[in-house]
N, C-alpha and C positions, 0 to 999 in steps of 0.2 A: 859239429853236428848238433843240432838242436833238437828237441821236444817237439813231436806234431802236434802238441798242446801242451801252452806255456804254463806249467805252474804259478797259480797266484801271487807267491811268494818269492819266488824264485826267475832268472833267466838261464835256460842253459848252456852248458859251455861247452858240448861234446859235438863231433863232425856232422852232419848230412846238410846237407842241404834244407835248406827251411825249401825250399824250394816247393815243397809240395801241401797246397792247399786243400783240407779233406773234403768239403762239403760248399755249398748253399742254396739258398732258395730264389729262385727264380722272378723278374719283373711278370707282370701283364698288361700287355696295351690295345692297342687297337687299329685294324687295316681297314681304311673302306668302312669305319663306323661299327667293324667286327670286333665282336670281342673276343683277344686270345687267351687260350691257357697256356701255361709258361710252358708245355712240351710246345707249342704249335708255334713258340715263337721261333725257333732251329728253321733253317734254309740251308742246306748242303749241297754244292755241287762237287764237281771232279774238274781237275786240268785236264789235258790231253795224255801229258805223261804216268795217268793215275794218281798224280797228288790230290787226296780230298781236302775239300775248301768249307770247314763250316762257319755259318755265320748267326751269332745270336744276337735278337734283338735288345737294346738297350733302352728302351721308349723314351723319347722327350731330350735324352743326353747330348749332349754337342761333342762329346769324347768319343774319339775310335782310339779300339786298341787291333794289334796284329800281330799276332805270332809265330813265327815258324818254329815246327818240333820237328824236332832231329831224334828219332826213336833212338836208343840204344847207351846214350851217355858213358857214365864212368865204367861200365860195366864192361864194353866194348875194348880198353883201353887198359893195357898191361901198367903196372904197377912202378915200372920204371919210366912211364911216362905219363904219370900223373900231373895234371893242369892242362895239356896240352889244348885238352878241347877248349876249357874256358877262354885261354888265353890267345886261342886262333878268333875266336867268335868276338874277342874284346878287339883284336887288330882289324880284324873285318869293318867292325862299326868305327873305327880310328879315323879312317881316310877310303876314298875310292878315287878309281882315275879321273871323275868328270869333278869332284870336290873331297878340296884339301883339308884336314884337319882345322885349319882357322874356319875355312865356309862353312863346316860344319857346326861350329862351337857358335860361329854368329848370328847363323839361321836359328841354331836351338834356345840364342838368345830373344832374337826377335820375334819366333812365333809362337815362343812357349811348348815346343815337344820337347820328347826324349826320347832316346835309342836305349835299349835296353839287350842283356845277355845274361843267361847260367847255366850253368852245365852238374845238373845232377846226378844219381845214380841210375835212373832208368831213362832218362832222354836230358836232352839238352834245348835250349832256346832263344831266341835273338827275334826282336821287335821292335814293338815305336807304340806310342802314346802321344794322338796329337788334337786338336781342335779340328771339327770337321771341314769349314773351311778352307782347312790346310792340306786336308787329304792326298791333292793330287802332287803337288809339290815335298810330299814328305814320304811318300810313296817312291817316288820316284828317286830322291834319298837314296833311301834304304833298299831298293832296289839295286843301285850302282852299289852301294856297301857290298851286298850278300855275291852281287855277279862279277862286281870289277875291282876288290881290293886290291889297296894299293900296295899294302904290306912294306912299309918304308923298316928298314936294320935299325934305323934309329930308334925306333918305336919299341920294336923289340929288343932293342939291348936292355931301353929304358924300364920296360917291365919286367925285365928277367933281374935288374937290380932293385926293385919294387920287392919281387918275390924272392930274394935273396934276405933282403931287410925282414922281411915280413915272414920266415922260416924262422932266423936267428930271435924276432921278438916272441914268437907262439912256442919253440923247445925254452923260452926262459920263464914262459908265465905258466905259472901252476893249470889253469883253466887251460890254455893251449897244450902243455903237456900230457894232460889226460884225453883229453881229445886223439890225440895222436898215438898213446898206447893204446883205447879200444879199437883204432883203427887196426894196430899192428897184429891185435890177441884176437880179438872175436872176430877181427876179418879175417884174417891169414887164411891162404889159398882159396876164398872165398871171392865170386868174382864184383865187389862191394868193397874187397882191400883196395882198389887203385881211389885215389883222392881227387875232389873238384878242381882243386889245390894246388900249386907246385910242391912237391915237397923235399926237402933232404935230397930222398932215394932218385928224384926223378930230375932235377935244378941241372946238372951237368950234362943231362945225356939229353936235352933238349935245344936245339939249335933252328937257324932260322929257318934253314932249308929243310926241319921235319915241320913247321907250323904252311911253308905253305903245300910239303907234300899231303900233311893231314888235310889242309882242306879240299884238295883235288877227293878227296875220297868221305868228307861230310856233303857234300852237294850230290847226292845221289838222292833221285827219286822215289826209289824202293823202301826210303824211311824217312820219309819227309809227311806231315801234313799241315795245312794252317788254319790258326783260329782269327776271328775276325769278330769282336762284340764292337755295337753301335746304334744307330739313329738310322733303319734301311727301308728306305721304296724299294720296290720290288726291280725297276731302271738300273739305280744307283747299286744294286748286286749284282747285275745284268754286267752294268759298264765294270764296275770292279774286276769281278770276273775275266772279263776281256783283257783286263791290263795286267792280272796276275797272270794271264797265258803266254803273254808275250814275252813275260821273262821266265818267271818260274814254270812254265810251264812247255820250258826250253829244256829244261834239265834232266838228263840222260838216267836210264833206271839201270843201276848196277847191278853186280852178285851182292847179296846181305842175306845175314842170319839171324835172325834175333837173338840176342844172348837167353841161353836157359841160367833163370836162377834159381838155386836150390834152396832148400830151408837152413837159417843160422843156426849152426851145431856151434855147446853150449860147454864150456871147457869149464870144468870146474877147479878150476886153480889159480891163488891169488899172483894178481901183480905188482910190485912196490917201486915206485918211482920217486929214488931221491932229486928234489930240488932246490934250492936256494931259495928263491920268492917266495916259496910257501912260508917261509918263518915256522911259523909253531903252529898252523894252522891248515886240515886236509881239506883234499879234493879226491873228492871218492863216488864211482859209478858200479852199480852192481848190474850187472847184467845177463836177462834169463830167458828163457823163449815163450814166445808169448802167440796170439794169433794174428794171420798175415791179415791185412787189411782189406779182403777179399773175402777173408770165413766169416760165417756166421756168429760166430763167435767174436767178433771186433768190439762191437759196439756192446755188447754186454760189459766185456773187456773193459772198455775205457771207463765208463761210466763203474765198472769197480775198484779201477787207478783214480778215482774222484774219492770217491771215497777213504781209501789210503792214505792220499794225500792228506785228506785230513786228521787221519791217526796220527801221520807222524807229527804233522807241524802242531795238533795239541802234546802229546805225548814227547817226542822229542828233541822241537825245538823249545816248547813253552814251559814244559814240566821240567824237564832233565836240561833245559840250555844247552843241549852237546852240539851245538852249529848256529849255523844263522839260517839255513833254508834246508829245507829237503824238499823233492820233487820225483813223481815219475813221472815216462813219454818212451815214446818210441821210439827205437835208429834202423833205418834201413828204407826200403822203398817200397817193390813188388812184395819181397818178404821183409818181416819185422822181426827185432828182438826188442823185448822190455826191455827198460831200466831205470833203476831209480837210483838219483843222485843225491849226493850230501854235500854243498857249498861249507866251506868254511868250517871244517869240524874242530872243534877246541876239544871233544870228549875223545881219547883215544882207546883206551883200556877196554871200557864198557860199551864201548858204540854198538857193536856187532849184535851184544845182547839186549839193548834197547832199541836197536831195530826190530830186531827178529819178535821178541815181546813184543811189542804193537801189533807187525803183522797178525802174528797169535791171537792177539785181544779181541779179532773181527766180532762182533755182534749181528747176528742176520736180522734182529730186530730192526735197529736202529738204520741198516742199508735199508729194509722198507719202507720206514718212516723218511729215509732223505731222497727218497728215490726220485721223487718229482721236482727236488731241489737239484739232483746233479743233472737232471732228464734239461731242467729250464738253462742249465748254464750251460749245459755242452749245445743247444737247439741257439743259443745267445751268442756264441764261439761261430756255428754255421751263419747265420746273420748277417756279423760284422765283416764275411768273408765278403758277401755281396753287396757290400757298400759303395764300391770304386768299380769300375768298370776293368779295371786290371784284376781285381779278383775275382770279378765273373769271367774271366778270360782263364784265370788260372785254373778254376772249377771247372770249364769247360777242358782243357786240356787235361786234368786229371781225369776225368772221365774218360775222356777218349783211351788215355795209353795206359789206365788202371782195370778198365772196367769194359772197353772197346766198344762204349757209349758214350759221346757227349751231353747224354738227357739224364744221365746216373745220378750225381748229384742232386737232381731233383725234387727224389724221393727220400734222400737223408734223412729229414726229419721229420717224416713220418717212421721211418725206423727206429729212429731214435724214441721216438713215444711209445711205439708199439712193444717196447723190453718189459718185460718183467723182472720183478725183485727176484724171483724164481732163477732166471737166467742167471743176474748180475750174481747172485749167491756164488753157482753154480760153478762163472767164471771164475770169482774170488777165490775158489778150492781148488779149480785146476789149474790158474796160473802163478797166484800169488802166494799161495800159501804154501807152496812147497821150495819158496824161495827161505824161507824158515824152518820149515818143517824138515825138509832134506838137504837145506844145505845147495840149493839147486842155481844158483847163481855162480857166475866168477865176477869176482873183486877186482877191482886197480883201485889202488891207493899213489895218488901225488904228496909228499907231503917233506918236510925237512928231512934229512937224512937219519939225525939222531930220534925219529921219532914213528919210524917205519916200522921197527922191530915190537914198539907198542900195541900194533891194532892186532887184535885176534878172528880175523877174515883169512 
């Protein structure tokens, strides 16, 4: 799970899904010599079976991107069968009945697309990125993938030893091994415990004939929609349209429930995970409750985790040397918990209390004075989301299954300007500073065995 916002210093090593893009801002072009505003560029329609189809402009680009979301993700999916989804959605894109694995690998060499899949904590996804040109041929693709896989044993054996290898290397590396106890601790009975992942718990009770009974019951209509960014005449969605109906727009609407998620409850009790790889050096995630990416209070929020960040890395990595990085972000999806990480800690003894010190040290001056500096880097972070046409694809999908707006993203960064020092202060007292002050965090520590009994967390 990684950081919805990557520390400068740091990459993180903890579960979720990067999968979720928060923000960005919108192109503007032109129809008929009209000029649009970036809401007016959206065209939405419906299939027949209620799947809605939105479509955003991409002015001037020769890339289409296309996404099917499958509402519901890891959430949906008990915890002894965690990867399932990913790895149905990976054999889907493998082969289909009308083209075999080779057709596919040679098409995607000679026309320049990709097939794409990920399965995160509140929806899952499987598409294509291709030259427009290519549209009607690669459509059709991925069409046969999503309706007619082929789901060859071989395929799957071969992944299920992929993700056998790939359990055994993530329990021996310190990064992978923290990862996996905040999944165990702050997820536990929480429906955010099941992994994108195969893991451990879920590798054996996973067989061929549950990958293709799951997919009989991912192709349901009742949580299905798709995003579509590109180059569009108003024909050219028209005819689209028409050829998404005639498949997806075949697909039968089931019983579904949305999963309710509740809010991350915050166990304040450390964890110490001895291992080998660590040598003499931790891996440590504190982690607190923070606000869900839906309050109001988000963005004041993060733009106070800017801040922070820069305490510690003068304070703790520069002054005191106890690490090579520290970092906060968030883990979780519809709801969030903070948390901030420590790469590489050489300081054992005293960490706890040169964290906690920083936090304490906040100055509300100084957050005023840098306001407009974290205001321009987080507005620079939304930006670079909308530079590819797959991250305005991804923006438009967060939107939709975040916010039950595809236009949401929009207005980001005008939010983001609109904060006040006032706010960011405000957040700094309620979220972070009781992560020191009381003590209000729980700890996991990865670190050599002989060296666990050191940190005072």
């Amino acid at each position: 799970m990684s950081f919805n916002r990557t520390n400068r210093f740091f990459k993180g090593v903890i579960l979720c899904l990067a999968f979720v893009l928060l923000v960005s801002c919108g192109s503007t072009g032109n129809v008929g010599g009209k000029h649009l505003s970036p809401a007016e560029e959206f065209s939405k329609t419906q299939l027949s079976n209620g799947i809605p189809v939105v479509f955003k402009q991409n002015r001037g680009s020769k890339i289409v991107v296309l996404e099917l979301v499958f509402e519901g993700g890891t959430s949906l999916i008990s915890n002894d069968k965690s990867g399932i989804e990913a790895l149905t959605l990976d054999l889907m894109l493998r082969s289909s009945e009308k083209y075999p694995y080779s057709a596919i690998q040679k098409l995607e060499y000679e026309k320049s697309f990709s097939l794409n899949s990920g399965s995160g904590k509140d929806f899952a996804t499987a598409g294509f990125i291709c030259i427009q040109r290519d549209l009607s041929l690669v459509l059709e693709l991925f069409t046969d993938c999503m309706m007619n896989p082929a789901f060859s044993e071989t395929d799957f054996n071969q992944k299920m030893t992929e993700a056998a290898s790939s359990i055994a290397s993530k329990k021996a590396d310190p990064s992978g091994a923290l990862g996996t106890a905040i999944r165990k601790s702050v997820f536990k009975g929480h429906p955010y415990e099941s992994s994108a992942s195969i893991t451990e718990d879920s590798l054996a009770n996973i067989k061929f004939s549950s990958v293709k009974e799951f997919y009989q019951n991912l192709l349901n209509a009742q949580r299905m929609k798709i995003a579509v960014v590109g180059s569009f005449s108003p024909e050219l969605i028209k005819d689209f349209s028409a050829e998404l109906e005639k498949s997806f727009g075949t697909i039968p609407k089931k019983a579904y429930s949305a999963p309710k998620i509740p809010k991350i409850s915050i166990e304040n009790k450390a964890v110490k995970i001895a291992n080998e790889q660590a040598g003499d050096t931790g891996y440590i995630a504190g982690v607190f409750s923070c606000p869900s990416r839906t309050d109001d209070d988000y963005i004041p929020y993060a733009l106070a985790t800017m801040y922070l960040d820069d305490m510690l890395f003068s304070q703790v990595r520069e002054k005191a040397g106890a690490a090579y990085s520290l970092g906060t972000g968030v883990l979780g999806g519809k709801e969030f918990a903070g948390v901030l990480e420590v790469f590489k800690a050489t300081e054992k003894k005293n960490l706890k209390k040169l964290i906690y010190d920083t936090i304490l040290s906040y100055d509300e001056t100084v957050i005023d004075k840098k306001l407009d500096q974290f205001k321009n880097q987080y507005i620079s972070s939304i930006f670079s989301s909308s530079q590819t046409a797959a991250g305005v694809a991804s923006n438009v999908i967060s939107s939709m299954e975040y916010w039950g707006n595809e236009k949401t993203f929009l207005s980001r960064a005008d939010k983001v300007q609109a904060v006040s020092s006032k706010q960011v202060i405000a957040a700094y007292k309620k979220y972070l500073l009781p992560v020191a002050k009381e003590n209000a965090a729980q700890w996991i520590i990865v670190d050599g065995k002989n060296n666990l009994a050191k940190y005072d967390f």
